[in-house]
C-alpha positions in Angstrom: 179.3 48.3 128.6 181.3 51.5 127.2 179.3 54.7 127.6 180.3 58.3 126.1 179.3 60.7 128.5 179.6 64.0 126.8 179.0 67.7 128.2 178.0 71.0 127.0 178.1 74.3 128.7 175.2 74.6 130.8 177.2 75.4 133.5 174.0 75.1 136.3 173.5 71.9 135.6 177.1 70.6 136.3 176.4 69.4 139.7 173.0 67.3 138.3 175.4 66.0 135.9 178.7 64.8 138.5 175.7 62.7 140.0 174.6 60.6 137.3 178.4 60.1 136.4 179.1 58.7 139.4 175.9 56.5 139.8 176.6 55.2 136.3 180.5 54.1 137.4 179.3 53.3 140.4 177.2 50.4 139.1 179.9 49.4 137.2 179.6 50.7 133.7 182.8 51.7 132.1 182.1 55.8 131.4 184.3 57.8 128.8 183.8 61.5 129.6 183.8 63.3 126.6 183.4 68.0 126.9 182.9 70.8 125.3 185.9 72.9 125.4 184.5 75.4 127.4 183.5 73.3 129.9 186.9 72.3 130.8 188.7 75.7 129.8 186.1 78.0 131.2 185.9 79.5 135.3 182.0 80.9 135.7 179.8 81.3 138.9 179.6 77.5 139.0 182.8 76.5 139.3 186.3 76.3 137.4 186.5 74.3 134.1 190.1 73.2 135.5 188.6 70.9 138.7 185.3 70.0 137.0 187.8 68.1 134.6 189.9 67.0 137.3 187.0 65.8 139.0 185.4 63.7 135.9 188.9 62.3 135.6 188.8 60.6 138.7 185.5 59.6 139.0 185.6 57.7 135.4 189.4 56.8 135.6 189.7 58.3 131.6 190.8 61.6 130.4 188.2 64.1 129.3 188.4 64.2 125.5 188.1 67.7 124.2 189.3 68.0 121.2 187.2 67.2 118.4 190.4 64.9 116.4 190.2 63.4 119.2 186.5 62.2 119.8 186.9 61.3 116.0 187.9 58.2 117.1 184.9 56.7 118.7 183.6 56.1 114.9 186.2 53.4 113.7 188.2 52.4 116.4 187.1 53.2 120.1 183.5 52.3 119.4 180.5 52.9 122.4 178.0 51.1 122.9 175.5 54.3 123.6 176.5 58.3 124.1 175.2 60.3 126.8 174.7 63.8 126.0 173.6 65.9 128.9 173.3 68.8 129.4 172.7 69.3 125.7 173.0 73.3 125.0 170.4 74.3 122.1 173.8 75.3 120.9 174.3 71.4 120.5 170.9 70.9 119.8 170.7 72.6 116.6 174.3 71.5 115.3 173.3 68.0 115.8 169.8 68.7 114.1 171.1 70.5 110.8 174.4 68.0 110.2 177.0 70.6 112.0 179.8 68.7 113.1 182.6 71.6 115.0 182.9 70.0 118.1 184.1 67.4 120.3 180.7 66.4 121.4 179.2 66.5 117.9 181.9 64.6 116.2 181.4 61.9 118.8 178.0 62.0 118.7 178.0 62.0 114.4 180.7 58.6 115.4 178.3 57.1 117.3 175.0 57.3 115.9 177.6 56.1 112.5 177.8 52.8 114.4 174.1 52.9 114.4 174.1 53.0 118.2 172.1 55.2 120.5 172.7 58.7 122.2 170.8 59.6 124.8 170.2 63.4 125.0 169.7 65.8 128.4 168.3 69.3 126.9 169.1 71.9 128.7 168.1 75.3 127.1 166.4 78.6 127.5 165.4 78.3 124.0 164.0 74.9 124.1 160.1 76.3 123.3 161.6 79.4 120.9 163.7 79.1 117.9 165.4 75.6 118.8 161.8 73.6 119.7 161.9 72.6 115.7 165.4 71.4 116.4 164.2 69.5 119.3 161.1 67.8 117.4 163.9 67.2 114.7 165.4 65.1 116.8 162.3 63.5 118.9 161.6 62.0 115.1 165.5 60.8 114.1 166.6 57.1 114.6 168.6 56.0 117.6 168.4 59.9 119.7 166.4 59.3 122.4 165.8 62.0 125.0 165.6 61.9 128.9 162.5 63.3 130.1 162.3 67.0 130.0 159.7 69.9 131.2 159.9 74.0 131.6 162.0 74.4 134.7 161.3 78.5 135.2 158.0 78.9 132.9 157.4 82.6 134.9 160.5 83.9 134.2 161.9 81.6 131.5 158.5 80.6 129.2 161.3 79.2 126.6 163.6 77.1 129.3 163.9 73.2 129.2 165.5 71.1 131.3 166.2 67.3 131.6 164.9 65.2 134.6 168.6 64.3 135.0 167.6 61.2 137.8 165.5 59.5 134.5 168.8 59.3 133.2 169.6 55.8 133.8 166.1 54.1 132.7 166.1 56.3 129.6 169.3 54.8 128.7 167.5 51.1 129.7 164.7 52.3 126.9 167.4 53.5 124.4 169.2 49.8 124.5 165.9 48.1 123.5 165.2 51.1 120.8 162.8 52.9 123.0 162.1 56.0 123.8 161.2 57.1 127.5 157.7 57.5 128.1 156.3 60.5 128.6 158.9 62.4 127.1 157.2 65.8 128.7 157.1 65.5 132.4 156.6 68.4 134.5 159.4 70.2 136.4 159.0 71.3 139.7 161.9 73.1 141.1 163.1 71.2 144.3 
């Protein structure tokens, strides 16, 4: 099975995110990693955009694909069979919920769900419970999005901030392939 795995810039969440690449190759699924130019072009705190790319490179054995002409062609000719999109930026979020399609990671995602198959999405925002929660319900309620279980990761100091239960990745994505979505979808976070 060919999965998309495609990244946005939640930089904290990178290391959450290597993991459940390497799980999913590791059990033998063939994984296309697919970025947000940012996350490969961009050094922050968390690391440098240079070896996180070099790093999903090797694990996956496929170049990142960060140009959106080029994630253009998982709609007619390099077709998956399901997109993961995790960590999904309310950046992302609210693209994907009002039609905008100026990315890498929303043109493959606009590709896929044109195949009619299923993208699984990792929210990870500190706007989750502000302005994007509409964009998030938006998407709860459209056919073939499916989202990994997610909670308030900081309610004290972020009241808005949602983040993905990253290890319910791969039985979300068991749920999305028989047109389910993960139940519950709101778990609690607690901060390990």
């Amino acid at each position: 099975m060919k999965i998309g795995f495609a990244i946005t810039s939640s930089y904290c969440t990178v290391e959450k995110i290597m993991e459940q690449v390497l799980n999913l190759v590791e059990l033998g699924y063939d994984v296309v990693p697919i970025a947000s130019p940012g996350v490969v072009l961009c050094d922050t705190r968390f690391g440098k955009g240079k070896d996180f790319k070099e790093i999903l490179e090797r694990i996956t054995g496929h170049e990142v694909v960060s140009d959106i002409i080029e994630a253009e062609r998982f709609g007619p000719k390099d077709k998956l069979d399901l997109l993961v999109v995790a960590p999904a930026t309310g950046n992302f979020i609210a693209k994907l919920a009002n039609g905008i399609t100026d990315s890498p990671v929303t043109m493959a995602t606009k590709a896929t769900l044109r195949n009619q198959k299923p993208i699984v999405i990792g929210v990870s925002t500190n706007d989750g419970l502000g302005m994007n929660g509409a964009n998030i319900m938006k998407l709860l309620n459209t056919k073939n999005i499916y989202f990994i279980p997610f909670g308030q990761d900081n309610y004290e100091k972020k009241p808005n901030s949602l983040i993905s239960h990253f290890d319910m990745l791969l039985p979300t994505i068991e749920e999305a392939l028989s047109d389910r979505q993960i139940q519950p979808v709101l778990k609690e976070y607690k901060k390990k």
